[in-house]
C-alpha positions as CSV (number, residue, x, y, z in Angstrom):
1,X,-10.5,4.5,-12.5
2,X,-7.9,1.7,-12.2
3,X,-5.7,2.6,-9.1
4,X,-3.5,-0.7,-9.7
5,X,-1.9,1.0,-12.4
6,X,-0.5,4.3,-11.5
7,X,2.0,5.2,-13.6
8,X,5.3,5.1,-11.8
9,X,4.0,3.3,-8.5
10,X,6.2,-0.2,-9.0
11,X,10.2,1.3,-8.7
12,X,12.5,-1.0,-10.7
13,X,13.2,-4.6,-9.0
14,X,15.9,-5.0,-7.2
15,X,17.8,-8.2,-8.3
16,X,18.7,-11.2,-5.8
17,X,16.1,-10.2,-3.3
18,X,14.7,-12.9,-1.7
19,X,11.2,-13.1,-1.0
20,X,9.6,-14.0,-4.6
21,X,7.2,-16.7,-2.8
22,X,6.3,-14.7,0.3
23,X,6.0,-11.2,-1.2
24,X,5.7,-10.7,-5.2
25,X,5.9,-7.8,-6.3
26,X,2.4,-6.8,-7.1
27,X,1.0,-8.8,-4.6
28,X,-1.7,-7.8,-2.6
29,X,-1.5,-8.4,1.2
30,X,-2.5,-8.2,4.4
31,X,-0.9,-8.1,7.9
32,X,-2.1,-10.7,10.2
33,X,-1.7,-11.7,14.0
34,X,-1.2,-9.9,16.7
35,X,0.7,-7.2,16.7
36,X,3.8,-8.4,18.7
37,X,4.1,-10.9,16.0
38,X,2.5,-9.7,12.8
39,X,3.0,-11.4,9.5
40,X,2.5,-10.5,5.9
41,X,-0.2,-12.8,4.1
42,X,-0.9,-12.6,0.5
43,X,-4.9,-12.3,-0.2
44,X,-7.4,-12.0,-3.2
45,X,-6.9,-8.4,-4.3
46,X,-10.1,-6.4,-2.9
47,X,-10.8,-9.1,0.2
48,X,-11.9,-7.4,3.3
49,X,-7.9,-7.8,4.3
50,X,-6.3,-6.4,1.5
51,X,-4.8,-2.9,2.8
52,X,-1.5,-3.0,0.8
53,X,0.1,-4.2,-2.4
54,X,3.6,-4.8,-2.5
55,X,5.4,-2.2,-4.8
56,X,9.2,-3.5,-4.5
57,X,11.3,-5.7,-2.6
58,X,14.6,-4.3,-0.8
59,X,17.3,-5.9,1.2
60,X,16.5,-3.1,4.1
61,X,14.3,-1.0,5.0
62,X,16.1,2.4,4.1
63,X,15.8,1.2,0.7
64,X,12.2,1.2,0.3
65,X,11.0,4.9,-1.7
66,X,10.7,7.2,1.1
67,X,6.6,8.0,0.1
68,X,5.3,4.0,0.6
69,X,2.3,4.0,3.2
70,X,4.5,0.5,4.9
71,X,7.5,-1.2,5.4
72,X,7.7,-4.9,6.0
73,X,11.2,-6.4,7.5
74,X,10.9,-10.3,7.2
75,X,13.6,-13.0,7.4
76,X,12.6,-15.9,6.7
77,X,14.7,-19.5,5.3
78,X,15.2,-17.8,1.9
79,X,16.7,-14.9,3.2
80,X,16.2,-11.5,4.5
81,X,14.1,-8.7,2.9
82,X,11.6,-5.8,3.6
83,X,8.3,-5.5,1.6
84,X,7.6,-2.2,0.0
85,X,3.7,-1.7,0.7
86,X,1.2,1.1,-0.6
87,X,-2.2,1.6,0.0
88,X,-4.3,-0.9,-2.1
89,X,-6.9,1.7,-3.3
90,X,-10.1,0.5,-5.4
91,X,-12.5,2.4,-6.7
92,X,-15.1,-0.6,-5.5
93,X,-14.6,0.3,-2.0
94,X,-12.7,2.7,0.9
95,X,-10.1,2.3,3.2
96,X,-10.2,1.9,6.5
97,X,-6.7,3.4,7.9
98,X,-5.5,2.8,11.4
99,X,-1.7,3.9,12.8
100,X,-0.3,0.6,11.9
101,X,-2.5,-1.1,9.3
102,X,-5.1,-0.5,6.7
103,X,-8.3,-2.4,5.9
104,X,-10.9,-2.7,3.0
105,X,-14.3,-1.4,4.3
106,X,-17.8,-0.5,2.8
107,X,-17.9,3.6,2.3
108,X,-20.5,3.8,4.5
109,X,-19.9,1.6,7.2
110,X,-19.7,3.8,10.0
111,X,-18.1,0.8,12.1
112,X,-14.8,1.6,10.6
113,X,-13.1,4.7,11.1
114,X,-10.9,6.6,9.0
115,X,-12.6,5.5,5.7
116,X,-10.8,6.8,2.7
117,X,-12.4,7.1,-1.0
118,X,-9.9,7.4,-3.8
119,X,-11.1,9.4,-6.5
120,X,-8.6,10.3,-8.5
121,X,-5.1,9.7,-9.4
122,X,-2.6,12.9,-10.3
123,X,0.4,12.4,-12.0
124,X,3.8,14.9,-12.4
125,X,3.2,15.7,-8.6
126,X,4.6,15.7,-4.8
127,X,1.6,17.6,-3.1
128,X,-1.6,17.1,-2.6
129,X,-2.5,20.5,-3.2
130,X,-4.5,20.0,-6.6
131,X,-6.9,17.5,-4.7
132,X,-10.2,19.3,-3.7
133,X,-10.7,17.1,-0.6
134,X,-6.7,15.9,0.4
135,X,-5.0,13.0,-0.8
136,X,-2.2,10.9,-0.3
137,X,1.4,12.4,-2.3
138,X,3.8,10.3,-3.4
139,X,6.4,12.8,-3.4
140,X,9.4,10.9,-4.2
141,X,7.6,8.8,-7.0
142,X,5.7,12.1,-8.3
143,X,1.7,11.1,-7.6
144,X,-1.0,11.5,-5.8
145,X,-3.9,9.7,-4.7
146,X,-6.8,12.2,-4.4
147,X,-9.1,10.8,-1.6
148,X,-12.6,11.8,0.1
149,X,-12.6,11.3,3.7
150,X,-16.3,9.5,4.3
């Protein structure tokens, strides 16, 4: 299954939001540093780093659909802007996912806690109720990401 094209995942661009070279939309990221100071870094899609993709820029926060898994704040020279993240699921691998961040991580690597399988993707929902082992809703942009804790 291709969970980088869930129908309905990318909201409409905003236009004149800065941030086109720091975070494209459909970008896959990473934060980095420590967490005092943590910035957004755009990695190879499925590195060990890459916990989120960005699904929209916004001028605020606020803006961002209410269902993403982050929100990024930056303001850098070009101009303020916050980075609309979710969960860069991939059938290749799981998700490790802490309080604050996510990381890519082996299914069974016991190391990492809070591994997440995706398995499947349902459409036309706000609830996770139709996955057999929970999931993720996106309740405002009507999907969910069926996962298996491992």
């Amino acid at each position: 299954m291709d969970f980088s094209q869930i129908p309905g995942q990318f909201p409409p661009q905003a236009l004149n939001v800065p941030g086109e070279s720091i975070a494209p939309v459909g970008a896959c990221v990473s934060f980095e540093g420590p967490s005092t100071n943590t910035t957004l870094k755009v990695v190879d899609c499925g590195s060990p780093n890459n916990g989120y993709t960005v699904i929209q820029r916004v001028s605020t926060p606020d803006q961002c659909p209410a269902d993403v898994a982050q929100k990024f704040y930056m303001n850098p020279d070009e101009g303020q802007f916050t980075a609309c993240l979710d969960y860069a699921w991939s059938s290749a691998d799981c998700l490790s996912i802490g309080k604050v961040s996510a990381v890519r991580a082996k299914c069974d690597d016991v190391t990492r806690p809070n591994r997440e399988k995706p398995v499947n993707v349902i459409l036309n929902t706000s609830t996770n109720a139709d996955c057999p082992t929970g999931g993720f809703p996106h309740a405002v942009r009507k999907f969910t990401v069926c996962t298996e804790t491992q």
